[in-house]
C-alpha positions, -999 to 999 in steps of 0.1 A, spaced: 918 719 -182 879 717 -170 878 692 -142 862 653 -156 822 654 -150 814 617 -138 775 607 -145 745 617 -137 729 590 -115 692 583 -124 675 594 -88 645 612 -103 638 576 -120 644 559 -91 617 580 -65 594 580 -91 594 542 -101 614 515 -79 624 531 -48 598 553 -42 577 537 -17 616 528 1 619 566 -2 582 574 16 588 551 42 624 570 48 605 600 51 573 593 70 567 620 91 557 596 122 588 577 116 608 610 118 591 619 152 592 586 166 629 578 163 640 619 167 664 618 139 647 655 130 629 682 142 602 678 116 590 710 120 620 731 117 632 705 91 602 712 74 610 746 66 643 745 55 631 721 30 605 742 18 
């Protein structure tokens, strides 16, 4: 018995439309230095 797939959630839609400044703002790269949740730099490259 294949295991129940749930739904998709619409994210794409979202950080394209609604949430995407939310989602900038989240990610600002001064933001990011600032409070030193990452190493942006080396985050940087894993995300590609």
């Amino acid at each position: 018995m294949a295991w129940p797939n749930g739904f998709d959630a619409p994210v794409a839609g979202w950080l394209h439309r609604p949430l995407r400044e939310w989602a900038e703002a989240l990610l600002d790269e001064l933001r990011l230095r600032r409070e030193g949740l990452f190493n942006v730099v080396a985050d940087a490259h894993v995300v590609g």
